[in-house]
C-alpha positions, 0 to 999 in steps of 0.5 A: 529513518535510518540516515546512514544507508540513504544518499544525498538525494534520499535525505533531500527528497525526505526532508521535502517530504517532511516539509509537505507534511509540516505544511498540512493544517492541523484543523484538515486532519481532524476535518477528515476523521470527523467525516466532515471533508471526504477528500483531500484535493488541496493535498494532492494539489500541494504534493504535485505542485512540489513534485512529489507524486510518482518520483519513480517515473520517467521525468517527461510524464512528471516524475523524478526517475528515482528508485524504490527505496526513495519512493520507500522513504517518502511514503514513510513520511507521507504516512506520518502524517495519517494513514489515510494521506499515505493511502490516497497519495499512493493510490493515485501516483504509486498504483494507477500511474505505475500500471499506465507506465509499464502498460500504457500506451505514450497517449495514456501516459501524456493524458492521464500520468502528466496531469495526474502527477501535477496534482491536476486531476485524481485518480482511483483503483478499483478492484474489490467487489461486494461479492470478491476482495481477496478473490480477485479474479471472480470479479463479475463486472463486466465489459462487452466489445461493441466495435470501436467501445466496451459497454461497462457493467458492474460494481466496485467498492471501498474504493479509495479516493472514489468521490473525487477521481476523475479517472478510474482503473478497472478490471473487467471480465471481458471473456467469460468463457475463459478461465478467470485469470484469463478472462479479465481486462483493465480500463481507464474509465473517465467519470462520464455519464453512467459512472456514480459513487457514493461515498458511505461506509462510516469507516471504523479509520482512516476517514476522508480518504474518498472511499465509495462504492463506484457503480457502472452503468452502461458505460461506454469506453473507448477502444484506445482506453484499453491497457495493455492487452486484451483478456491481459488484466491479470499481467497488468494486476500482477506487477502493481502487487508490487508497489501496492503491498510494498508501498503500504508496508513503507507508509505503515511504518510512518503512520505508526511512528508517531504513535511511538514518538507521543509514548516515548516523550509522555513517559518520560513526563509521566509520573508514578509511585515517585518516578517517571514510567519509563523507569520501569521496566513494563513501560520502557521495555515495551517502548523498547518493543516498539522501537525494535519492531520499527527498526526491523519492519524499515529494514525489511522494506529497505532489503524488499526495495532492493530486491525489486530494483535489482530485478530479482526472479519474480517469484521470490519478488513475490515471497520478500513482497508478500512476507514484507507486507505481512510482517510490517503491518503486524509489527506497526499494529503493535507498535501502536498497542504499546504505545497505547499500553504504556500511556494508559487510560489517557491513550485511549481518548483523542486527548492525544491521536494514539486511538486515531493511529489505532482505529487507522492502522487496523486496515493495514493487516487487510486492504491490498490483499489480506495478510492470510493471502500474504502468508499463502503467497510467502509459503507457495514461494517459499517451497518452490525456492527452497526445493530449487535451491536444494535441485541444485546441489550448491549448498551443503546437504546439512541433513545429513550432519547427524550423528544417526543420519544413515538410519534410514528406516527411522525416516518414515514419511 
């Protein structure tokens, strides 16, 4: 954690963090990964009774009206403790309750923020579907007007913390006759009758999070659970890019610093050909690796955060988001095969939780909008800002600091 940028208030709410973590029974996490528990209510309750769910919202709905560089810090911290604590932490009180924040109405927010933020009831996204994940805006659930409700038809799956929530986020075709993104509204969808889940899957990671597939059945949704505007669904879905994919880049980090903190402290006990391992050099420079790959993903967290809150332009927003989210997942993904690499054999068993960090880290690079989709956003950004900025005429044109730049018949395109 890098102390020396955070304040007084960053490092206490961290260190509350950690306290959470610390608190969490060791026999609840193997529980989880051997799909023995498949959520973690008494979690969720812990973290709200301590006032750490949503600490970026306003205080009269439960939140601490703090910014996203603590809300940075204290999902890396979350994340530490496993993967799949980070995702159902953030789930609920980082992308639920923001969409209802910045689109919802007082009456939502007082019935399904407040509550949510105490840890008194769960909530849960749901956009995949068994025909759309990256294609989010071919989803094919639907929603049809019937007066003072919408009748809900349609599928969702690998929805997080699906089992337990009590209240649902989700995106249905509400005009089918419109172009896809303008075709889609957003629901808060109570467990009533009509809804089920399922909890399958037999996840390769990141177990116990509650991941289901969510059917709708004829389910009736009253007018005033619409959020925000009707056919609106996709300015609902583009702000909550933001703390989904920023979010996960900052809880990524803490899932995989432990995978490096076991490797360091092992090989330094670890003994061969006379000496302890990281005396060699292809052990401690991959330590090394690692540690550096840390370093650079929180750093890149830290300068996106600071972004968001100084209310960049929305497309390069979207650019720091996309690549921040990319790069960091991949780092800590090779964080964690370091890690494995250099502690050997021994890495590879659950005599230690290196492989339990592996088998959950892969989701990282997927879930929240896959990285390829991260590299199209990051590229389509990319040449809009760097033409604009070239339109403008406020830097120096260093194409033309060559010795033969006046050549203009070898510059054939």
């Amino acid at each position: 954690m890098f102390d020396f940028v955070l304040t007084d208030a960053q490092k206490a709410i961290r260190d509350e963090a950690r306290d959470l973590v610390k608190s969490v029974p060791r026999q609840l996490v193997l529980d989880m990964d051997a799909d023995k528990v498949e959520f973690p209510e008494a979690f969720l309750r812990e973290a709200g009774r301590r006032n750490l769910l949503g600490c970026r919202y306003p205080k009269r709905w439960g939140g601490r009206e703090m910014d996203w560089v603590t809300t940075s810090v204290l999902m890396e911290e979350v994340g530490s403790l496993g993967y799949v604590f980070s995702c159902v932490f953030g789930v609920g009180a980082e992308l639920v309750c923001d969409a209802i924040v910045q689109h919802g109405t007082d009456a939502q927010c007082e019935k399904y923020v407040k509550p949510l933020l105490a840890g008194e009831i769960f909530a849960a996204e749901c956009l995949t579907e068994p025909r759309g994940g990256s294609d989010f805006f071919g989803t094919t659930t639907r929603a049809e007007e019937r007066g003072d409700h919408f009748l809900l038809n349609g599928q969702k799956r690998f929805i997080v913390g699906g089992t337990a929530a009590d209240y649902f986020l989700v995106y249905a075709r509400t005009d089918p006759d419109a172009k896809p993104h303008r075709g889609i509204s957003c629901f808060l969808v109570d467990r009533s009758e009509g809804v089920e889940t399922k909890y399958l899957y037999g996840l390769m990671g990141c177990r116990g999070g509650g991941a289901s597939r969510v059917l709708f059945r004829d389910v009736k949704v009253p007018r005033e659970n619409l959020l925000g505007m009707l056919h609106g669904g996709a300015a609902v879905f583009d702000t909550m890019m933001v703390p989904e994919r920023l979010g996960t880049a900052a809880m990524t980090i803490g899932a995989a610093r432990p995978a490096l903190e076991i490797a360091t402290h092992y090989t330094t006990r670890r003994k061969a050909f006379g000496k302890t391992i990281n005396q060699f050099q292809g052990v401690s420079f991959q330590v090394a690796e690692a540690a550096m790959l840390l370093d650079a993903s929180r750093a890149m967290v830290h300068a996106t955060c600071l972004a968001v809150q100084a209310g960049e332009p929305r497309g390069r927003v979207r650019r720091m988001v996309s690549q921040t989210k990319k790069f960091v997942t991949e780092s800590c993904q090779k964080v964690v095969h370091n890690a494995m690499q250099v502690m050997g054999g021994i890495g590879y068993t659950n005599v230690f939780p290196v492989e339990r960090i592996h088998r959950d880290l892969r989701l990282a690079s997927i879930w929240t909008g896959t990285n390829e989709v991260m590299s199209m956003i990051t590229a389509g950004e990319w040449y809009r800002e760097s033409e604009a900025a070239r339109q403008s005429g406020r830097t120096r044109d260093i194409e033309e600091d060559a010795a033969e730049a006046g050549a203009v018949e070898e510059k054939v395109y």
